[in-house]
C-alpha positions, -999 to 999 in steps of 0.1 A, spaced: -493 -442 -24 -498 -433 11 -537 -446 23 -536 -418 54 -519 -385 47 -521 -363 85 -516 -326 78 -509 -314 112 -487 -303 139 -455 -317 151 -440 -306 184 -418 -321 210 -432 -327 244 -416 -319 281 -438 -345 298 -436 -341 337 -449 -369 361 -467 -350 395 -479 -369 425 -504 -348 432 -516 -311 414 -502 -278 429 -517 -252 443 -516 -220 427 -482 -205 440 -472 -239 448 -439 -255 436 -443 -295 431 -417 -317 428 -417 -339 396 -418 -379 400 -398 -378 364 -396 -355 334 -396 -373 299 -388 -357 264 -406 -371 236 -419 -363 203 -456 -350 201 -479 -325 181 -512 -340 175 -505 -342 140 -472 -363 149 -492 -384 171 -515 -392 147 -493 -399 118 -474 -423 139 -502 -443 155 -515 -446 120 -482 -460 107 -475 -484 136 -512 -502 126 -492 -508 93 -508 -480 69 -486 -459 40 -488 -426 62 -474 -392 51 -473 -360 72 -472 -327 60 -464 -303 90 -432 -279 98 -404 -279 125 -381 -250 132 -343 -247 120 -334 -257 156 -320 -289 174 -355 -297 186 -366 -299 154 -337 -326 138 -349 -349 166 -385 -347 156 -376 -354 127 -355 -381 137 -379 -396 159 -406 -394 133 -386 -414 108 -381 -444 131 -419 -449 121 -416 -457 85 -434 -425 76 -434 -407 43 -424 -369 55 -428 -339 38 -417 -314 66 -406 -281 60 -379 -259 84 -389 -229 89 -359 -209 95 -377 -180 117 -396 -201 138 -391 -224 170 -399 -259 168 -431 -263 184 -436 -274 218 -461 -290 244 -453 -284 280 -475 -316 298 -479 -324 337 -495 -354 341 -515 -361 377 -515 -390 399 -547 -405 383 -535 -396 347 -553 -369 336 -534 -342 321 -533 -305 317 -514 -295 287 -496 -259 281 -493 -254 241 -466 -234 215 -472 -235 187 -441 -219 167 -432 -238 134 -466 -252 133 -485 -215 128 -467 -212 100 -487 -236 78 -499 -220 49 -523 -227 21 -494 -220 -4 -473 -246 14 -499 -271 14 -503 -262 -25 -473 -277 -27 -477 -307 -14 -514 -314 -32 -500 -340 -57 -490 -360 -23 -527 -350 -9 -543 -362 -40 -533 -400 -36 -547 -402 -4 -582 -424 10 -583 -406 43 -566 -370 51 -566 -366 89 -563 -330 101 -564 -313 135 -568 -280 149 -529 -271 159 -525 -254 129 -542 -228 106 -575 -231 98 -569 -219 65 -542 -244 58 -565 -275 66 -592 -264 45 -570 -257 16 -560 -298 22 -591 -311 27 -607 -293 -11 -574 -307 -23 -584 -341 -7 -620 -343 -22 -614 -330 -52 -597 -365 -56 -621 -390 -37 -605 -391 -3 -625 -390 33 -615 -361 54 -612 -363 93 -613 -337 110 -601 -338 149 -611 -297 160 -588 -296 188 -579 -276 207 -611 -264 211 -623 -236 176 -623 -203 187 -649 -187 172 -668 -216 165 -664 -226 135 -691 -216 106 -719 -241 89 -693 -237 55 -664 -245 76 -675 -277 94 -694 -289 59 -657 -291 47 -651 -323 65 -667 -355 60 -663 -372 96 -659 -347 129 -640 -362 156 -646 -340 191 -641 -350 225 -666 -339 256 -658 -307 257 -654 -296 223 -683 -311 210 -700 -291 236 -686 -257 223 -698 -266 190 -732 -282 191 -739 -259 224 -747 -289 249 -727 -307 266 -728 -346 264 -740 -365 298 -733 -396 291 -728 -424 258 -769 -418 251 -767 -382 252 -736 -381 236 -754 -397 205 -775 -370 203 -749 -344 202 -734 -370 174 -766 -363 155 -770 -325 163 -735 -323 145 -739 -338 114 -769 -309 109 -743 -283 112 -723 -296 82 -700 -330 86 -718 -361 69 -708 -376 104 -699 -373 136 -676 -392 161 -681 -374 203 -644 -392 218 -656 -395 260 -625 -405 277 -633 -435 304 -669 -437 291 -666 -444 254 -674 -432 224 -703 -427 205 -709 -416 165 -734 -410 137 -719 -412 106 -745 -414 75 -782 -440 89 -751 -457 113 -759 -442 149 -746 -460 181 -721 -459 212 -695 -484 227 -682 -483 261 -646 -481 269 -626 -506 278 -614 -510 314 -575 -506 314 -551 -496 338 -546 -462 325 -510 -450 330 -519 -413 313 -542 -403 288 -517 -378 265 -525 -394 232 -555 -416 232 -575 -395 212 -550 -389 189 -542 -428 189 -580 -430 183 -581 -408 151 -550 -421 141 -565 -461 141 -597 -445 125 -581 -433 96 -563 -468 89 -595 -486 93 -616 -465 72 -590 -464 44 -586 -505 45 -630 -507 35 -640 -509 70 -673 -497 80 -678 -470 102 -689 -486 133 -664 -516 129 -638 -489 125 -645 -470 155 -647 -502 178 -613 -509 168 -595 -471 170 -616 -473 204 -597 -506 214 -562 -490 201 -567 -454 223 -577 -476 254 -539 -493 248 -523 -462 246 -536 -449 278 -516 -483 296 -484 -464 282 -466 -431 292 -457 -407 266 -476 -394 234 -466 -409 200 -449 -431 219 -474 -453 233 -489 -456 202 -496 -496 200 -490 -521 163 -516 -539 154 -505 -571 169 -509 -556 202 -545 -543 195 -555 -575 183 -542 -597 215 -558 -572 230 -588 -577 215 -585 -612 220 -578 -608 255 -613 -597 260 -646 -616 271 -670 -591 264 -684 -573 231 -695 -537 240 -708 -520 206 -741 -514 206 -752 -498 172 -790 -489 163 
């Protein structure tokens, strides 16, 4: 039995380096290009797995040679795949330039993974069914995810739901109230709720203003500044930790990913965030996407290797 199944995207990413952004018209030349597996779905399943959960992901590659090395690369992670080829589609791909200070802007196709389908998921449900937590992102077909996550409570599981990129339309008070937990960064929790988050306090409230539109909780990821959450009566924020970030591709999938393992081990919400909090601020020390993904040993020196608690629940 697998405690995290991630139904999601899987892509490979064309990563390139810049020391400093273009100008429009501009031509920059890259400090280094890297090729490396991505898709938030990938990302996910594989940060999940390297904290040492049973992980499957259900996703799709194309019949192409990017596709055999995603698949490749995704089995060096101990991963339970059900990946289908889809013969008359590419292999998804993420086209990344990465600035001087690590921020990233990030160009998106999505081929194999729009071809998702409830059917396909139908499939897979007895695989779904076994699961504590089903993680799910916005990559793929909204119709697709849903079908998973009925399939997921139906049979007791906790359904995450990460809704980036960005829902558009905004999604419906029937379509959020399908997932238990909502995971959206800054900007996305601002496109949903319809204000945009300040700071860790106001970002609490947005927490709280969407768990009335339909999640039983709420998670608002803020980059540098932390993260704050209401998820049932537990309500609080927790800053970030300061890291020497090297780019920040994957930290909020490394976040959802740790989540998900925590949650399905007993942990309680807010102990469960603090850690998937300390795990994304590791990955942002690494270059790459599901490869900076850190094991647990590393998040827990790193824990260790810190003087300071910073949750601060109410």
């Amino acid at each position: 039995m697998s405690d995290v199944v991630v139904v999601g995207s899987v892509n490979i990413d064309l990563t390139s380096h810049l020391p400093r952004w273009p100008e429009v018209g501009e031509t920059v030349t890259a400090l280094r290009t890297d090729v490396g597996l991505g898709g938030k779905g990938a990302n996910q399943a594989v940060a999940a797995a390297r904290l040492g959960a049973g992980v499957s992901l259900i996703g799709a590659v194309g019949a192409d040679a990017f596709g055999q090395q995603a698949v490749r690369m995704l089995g060096e992670d101990n991963l339970q795949l059900a990946i289908e080829t889809q013969a008359q589609a590419a292999t998804g791909m993420a086209f990344i330039d990465v600035g001087p200070e690590g921020d990233n802007m990030i160009r998106l196709a999505p081929g194999a993974n729009a071809t998702l389908t409830p059917e396909i998921i139908l499939r897979h449900a007895p695989l779904i069914a076994k699961a504590k937590v089903l993680l799910l992102q916005n990559e793929i077909p909204l119709a697709a995810s849903l079908r998973a996550a009925r399939i997921a409570r139906q049979h007791g599981a906790t359904v995450v739901m990460d809704p980036a990129p960005a829902p558009q339309p905004i999604w419906d008070a029937e379509t959020l109230a399908a997932f238990d937990i909502l995971t959206p960064n800054a900007h996305e929790a601002a496109l949903i709720a319809g204000s945009a988050p300040s700071g860790l306090q106001a970002a609490e409230m947005t927490a709280t203003a969407l768990t009335t539109l339909g999640p039983r909780g709420a998670i608002v990821t803020m980059g540098a500044a932390g993260v704050a959450w209401q998820i049932g009566e537990a309500v609080g924020h927790r800053p970030a930790r300061k890291v020497a970030t090297v780019d920040t591709v994957s930290a909020g999938d490394c976040f959802n990913g740790a989540l998900a393992v925590f949650l399905s081990q007993g942990c309680a919400a807010e102990q469960a965030i603090d850690l998937a909090a300390d795990a994304a601020a590791l990955a942002t020390t690494r270059p790459g996407a599901a490869a900076a993904a850190p094991r647990l040993s590393e998040v827990l020196e790193f824990r260790e290797a810190q003087t300071t608690p910073t949750l601060t629940p109410h």
